[in-house]
N, C-alpha and C positions, 0 to 999 in steps of 0.2 A: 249674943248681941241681938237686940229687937230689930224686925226689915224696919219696922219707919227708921230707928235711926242711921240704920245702911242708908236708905234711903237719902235721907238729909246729908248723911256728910259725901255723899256720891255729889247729889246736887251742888252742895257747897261747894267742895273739889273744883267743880266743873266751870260754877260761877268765876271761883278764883284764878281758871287757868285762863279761863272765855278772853278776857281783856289781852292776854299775854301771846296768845294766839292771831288777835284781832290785830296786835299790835306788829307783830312779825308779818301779819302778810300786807298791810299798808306800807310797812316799809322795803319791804321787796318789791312794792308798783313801785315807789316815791323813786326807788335805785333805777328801776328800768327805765321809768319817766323820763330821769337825769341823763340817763345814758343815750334816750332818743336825742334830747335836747343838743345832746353833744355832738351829733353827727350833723352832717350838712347834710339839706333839702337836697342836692343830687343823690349822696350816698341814699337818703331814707329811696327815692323815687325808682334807685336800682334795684335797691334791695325788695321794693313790692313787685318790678318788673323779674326778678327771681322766682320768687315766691309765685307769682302767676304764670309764669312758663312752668316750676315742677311742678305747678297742680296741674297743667292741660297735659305736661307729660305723663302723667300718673294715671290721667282719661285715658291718653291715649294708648299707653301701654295695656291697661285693663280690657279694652277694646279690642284692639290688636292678639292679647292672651287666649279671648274667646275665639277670635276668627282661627286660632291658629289648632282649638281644641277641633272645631268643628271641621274647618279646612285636614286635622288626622283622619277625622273618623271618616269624613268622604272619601280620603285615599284607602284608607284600608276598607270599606266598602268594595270600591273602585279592583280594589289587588283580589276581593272575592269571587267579585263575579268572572272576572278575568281566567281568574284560576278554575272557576266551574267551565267556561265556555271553552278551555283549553282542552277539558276533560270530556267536554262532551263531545267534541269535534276532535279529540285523539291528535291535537298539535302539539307536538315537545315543547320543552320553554327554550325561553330564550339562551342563544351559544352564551359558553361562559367563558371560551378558550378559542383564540386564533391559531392554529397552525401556523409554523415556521419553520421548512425541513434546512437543516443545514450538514453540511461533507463535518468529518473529521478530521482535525490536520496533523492532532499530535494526543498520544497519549502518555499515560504517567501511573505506572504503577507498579507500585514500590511498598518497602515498607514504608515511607515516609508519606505515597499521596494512593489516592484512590482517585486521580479526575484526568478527563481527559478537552481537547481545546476545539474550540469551534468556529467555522468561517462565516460567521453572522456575528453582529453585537446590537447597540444600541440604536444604529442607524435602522436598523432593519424593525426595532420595533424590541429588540429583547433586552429585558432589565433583571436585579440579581432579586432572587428567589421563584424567579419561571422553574416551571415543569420540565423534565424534558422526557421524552420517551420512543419506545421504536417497538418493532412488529410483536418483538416477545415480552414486552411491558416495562414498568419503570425500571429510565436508565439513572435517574438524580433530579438533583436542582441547580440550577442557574448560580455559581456560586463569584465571580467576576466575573463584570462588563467592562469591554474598552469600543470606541466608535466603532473596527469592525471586527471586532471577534469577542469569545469571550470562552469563560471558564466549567466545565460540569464537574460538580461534586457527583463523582460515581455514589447508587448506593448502597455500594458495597464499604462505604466508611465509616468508621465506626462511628463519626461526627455527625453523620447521617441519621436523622429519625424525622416519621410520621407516623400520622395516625391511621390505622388498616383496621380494617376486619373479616371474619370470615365469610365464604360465598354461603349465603343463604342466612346470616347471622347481622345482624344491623351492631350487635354490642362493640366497642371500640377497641382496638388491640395495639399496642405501641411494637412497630418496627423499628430494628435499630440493624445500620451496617456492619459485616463482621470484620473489617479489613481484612486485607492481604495473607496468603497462606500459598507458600511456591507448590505448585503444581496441583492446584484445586480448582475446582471451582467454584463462581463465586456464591458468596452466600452470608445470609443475615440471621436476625435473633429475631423471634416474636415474643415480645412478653406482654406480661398482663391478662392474659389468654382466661379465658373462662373454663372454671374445671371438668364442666361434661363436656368442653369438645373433643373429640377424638381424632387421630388420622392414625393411620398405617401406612405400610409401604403398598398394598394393594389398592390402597383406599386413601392417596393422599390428601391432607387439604388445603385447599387454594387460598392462600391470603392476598386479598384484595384491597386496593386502594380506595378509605372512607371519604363517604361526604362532606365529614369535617374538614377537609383538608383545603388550602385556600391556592394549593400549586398544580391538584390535579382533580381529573373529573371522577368520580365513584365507582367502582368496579375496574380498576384498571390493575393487570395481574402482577402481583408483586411476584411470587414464590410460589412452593409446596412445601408441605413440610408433610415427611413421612411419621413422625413420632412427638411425641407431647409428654415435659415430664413437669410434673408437681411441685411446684417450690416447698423449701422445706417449711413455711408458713401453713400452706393446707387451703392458700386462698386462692393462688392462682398457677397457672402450669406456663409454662415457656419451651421451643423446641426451636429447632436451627430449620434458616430458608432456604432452601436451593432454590436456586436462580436460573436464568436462562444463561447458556455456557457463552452464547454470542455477543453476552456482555461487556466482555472483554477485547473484543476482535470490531468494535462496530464501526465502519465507515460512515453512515449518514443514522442521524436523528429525527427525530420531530421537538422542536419545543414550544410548550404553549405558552401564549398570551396571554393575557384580558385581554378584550375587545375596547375596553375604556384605557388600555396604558400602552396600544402600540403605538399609538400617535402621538405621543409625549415625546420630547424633544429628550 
């Protein structure tokens, strides 16, 4: 077929539909027209006082959006230099944990529990998932609060896990409690362990408590483990933690705080 008469009957097409087009959108004002007519002068007068508060709010949000861009970058600015002047003056950061030594009033362990009861609670500042610890390293978490006492999950439970890793190793390793075993001592599981670490019994290794952790401070000594064995995966190795024997016998604690949650009611 020749373009001119594409051409033409494009055009023609166009002319024919032009009117049919024309004709649908006058009638969609004429409907809206009708539809203004039909409301009352208060409703129209609210309805632009609407209309004129979401646009000053939509200013103002926009507004507001920028200051809050630039009000970030000032603070993370602000947390740099802070953090250099920390570093060059050799001042630690700021505590992340209150001490709270509390007596031991009762213990529980059994096959059924691994926790033992404490002469502090709520009043004193301690709520449930505190740290708690003592001279030879973590003893659990906070696991009931009542006004003055409250509960430790030993972690020696099998219910018990964090996140550890080894001294001198930043990678992350999952502690888990081994419960109850009559005439042992106490002791846990390290898994996830990465495959070139090693330990011996000459040469044990220390699994420490990570920074990941949001109930205790980093490096706080969980175990030893004198041996490491290889899951049967090939990915990663797991070995048993011996613990300190005193964990079992302890009269007084420490448990930590936040410094932002002792003062919550």
């Amino acid at each position: 077929m020749p373009i001119a008469f594409k051409l033409f009957l494009r055009d023609a097409f166009h002319s024919f539909q032009a009117p049919i087009w024309d004709f649908g959108s006058r009638a969609a004002d004429l409907g809206e027209y009708w539809a203004l007519r039909s409301r009352s002068k208060s409703e129209l007068m609210e309805a632009g006082r609407d209309a004129t508060r979401l646009a000053a709010g939509e200013e103002v949000l926009a507004k507001t959006e920028s200051q809050l861009v630039q009000e970030r970058q000032r603070l993370l600015e602000l947390q740099a230099e802070v953090g250099r002047l920390r570093q060059s003056l050799a001042i630690s950061g700021p505590i992340r944990f209150k001490p709270i030594v509390a007596r031991v009033t009762k213990r529980e362990l059994n096959a059924w529990w691994q926790r033992i009861h404490l002469r502090k609670g709520e009043l004193d500042g301690i709520r449930k998932g505190d740290g708690v610890i003592f001279a030879g390293g973590v003893v659990g978490r906070i696991r009931e609060v009542s006004p003055r006492s409250c509960v430790v999950q030993l972690a020696t439970s099998p219910y018990f896990r964090i996140a550890a890793n080894f001294q001198g190793d930043d990678r992350p390793v999952t502690f888990q409690g081994g419960g109850n075993q009559s005439f042992s001592s106490p002791f846990g599981k390290a898994r996830d362990a990465p495959t070139d670490v090693t330990a011996t019994a000459d040469s044990p290794a220390q699994l420490l408590t990570s920074s990941l952790s949001n109930s205790f401070p980093p490096n706080v000594l969980i175990g030893k483990i004198q041996q490491l064995e290889t899951d049967p995966n090939g990915l990663f190795r797991t070995g048993k933690v011996e613990m300190d024997k005193r964990l079992l016998t302890l009269r007084e604690v420490t448990v930590l705080v936040s410094p932002h949650r002792a003062n919550l009611p």
